[in-house]
N, C-alpha and C positions, 0 to 999 in steps of 0.2 A: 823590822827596821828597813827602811827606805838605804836606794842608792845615794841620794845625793842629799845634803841637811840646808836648808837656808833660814838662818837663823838675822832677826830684824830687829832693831828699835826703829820707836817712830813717835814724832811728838805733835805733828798734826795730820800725822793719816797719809805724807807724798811718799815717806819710804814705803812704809803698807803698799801701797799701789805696784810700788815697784816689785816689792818682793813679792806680791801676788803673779804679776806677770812675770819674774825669774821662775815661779815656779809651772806658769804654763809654757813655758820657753822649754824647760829641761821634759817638761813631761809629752812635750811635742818630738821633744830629740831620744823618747823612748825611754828614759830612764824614772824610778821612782823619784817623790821630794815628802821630807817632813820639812813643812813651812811652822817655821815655830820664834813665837818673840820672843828676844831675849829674859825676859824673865820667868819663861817655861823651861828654859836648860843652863841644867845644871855642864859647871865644866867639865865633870866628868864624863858629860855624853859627848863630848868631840872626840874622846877615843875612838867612837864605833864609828866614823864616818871617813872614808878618805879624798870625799869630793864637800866642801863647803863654800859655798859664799853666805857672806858676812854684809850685814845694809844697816847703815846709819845716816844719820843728818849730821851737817854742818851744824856745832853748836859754836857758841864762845864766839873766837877769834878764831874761826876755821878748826874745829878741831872735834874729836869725838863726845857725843854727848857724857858728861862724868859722875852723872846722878847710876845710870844703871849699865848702857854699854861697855863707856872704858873698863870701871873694875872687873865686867867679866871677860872683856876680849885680853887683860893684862893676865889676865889667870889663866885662859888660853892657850896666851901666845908661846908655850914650850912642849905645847903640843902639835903645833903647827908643821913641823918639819917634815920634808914628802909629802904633803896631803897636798894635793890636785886644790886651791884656795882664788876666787875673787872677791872682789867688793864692790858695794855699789851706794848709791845714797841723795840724796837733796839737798841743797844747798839755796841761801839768799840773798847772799853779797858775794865778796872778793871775785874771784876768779876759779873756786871748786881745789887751794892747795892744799886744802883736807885730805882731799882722793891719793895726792901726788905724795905724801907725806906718808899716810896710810899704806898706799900700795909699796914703798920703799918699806917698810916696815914689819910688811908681810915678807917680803923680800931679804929683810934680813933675818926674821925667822925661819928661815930656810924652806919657807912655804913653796911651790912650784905654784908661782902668779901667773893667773890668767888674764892677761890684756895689761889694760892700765886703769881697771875701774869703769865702772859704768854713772856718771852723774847727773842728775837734772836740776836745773835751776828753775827753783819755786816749786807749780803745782805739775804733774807731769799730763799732758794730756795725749790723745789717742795714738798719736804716731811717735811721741816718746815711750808708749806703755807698748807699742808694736819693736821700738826700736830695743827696746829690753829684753822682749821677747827674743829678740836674733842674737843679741847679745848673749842671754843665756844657754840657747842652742849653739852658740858656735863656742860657749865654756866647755859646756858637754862635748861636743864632736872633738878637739882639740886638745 
């Protein structure tokens, strides 16, 4: 088992990106990662992990995608308390009050939130895939 879990949906491949580079982010700040999409874990495996970030897309009306994330981040979320938790994801419209909604929400699952999220709007390109990158080394370091 890896130090740190970053677990993903992705429906056209921008969160992918992102969690690819959260996981060269953490593995530059020395620590292990299982990069794993949400329908390779099982809820059970967030036991074993005390450092997670969690990456989804704005679906809907700003909201968790609800074909495969929500039901597993709701099953989760009472496992969340103490565990070192961010989030991160893509979005196409509004304003990104997915993140802001989300990160409250980690937050009241007594998760210890790191930041306020990391979002990118549309496809993310080089210096947002770098900007992730610092993002998720300074989850780690923090």
């Amino acid at each position: 088992m890896s130090d740190v879990l970053v677990v993903y949906y992705t429906t056209t491949g921008n969160t992918e990106m992102l969690a690819e580079a959260f996981k060269e982010g953490i593995e530059a700040a020395g620590k292990s990662v299982d990069l794993k999409k949400v329908s390779d874990v099982k809820p059970s495996d967030i036991e074993a992990y005390d450092t997670i970030a969690f990456g989804c897309p704005a679906c809907g009306t700003e909201e968790l995608d609800d074909t495969e994330f929500e039901p597993f981040f709701s099953q989760v979320e009472t496992q969340l308390s103490g565990k070192k938790v961010t989030a991160f994801g893509c979005y196409g419209w509004g304003d990104g009050e997915f993140m802001r909604t989300w990160i409250s929400r980690l937050q009241d699952d007594g998760a210890t939130v790191y930041g306020e999220g990391f979002i990118c709007l549309e496809t993310p390109d080089s210096s947002v895939l770098d900007e992730a990158k610092a993002y998720a080394g300074a989850f780690i370091a923090n």
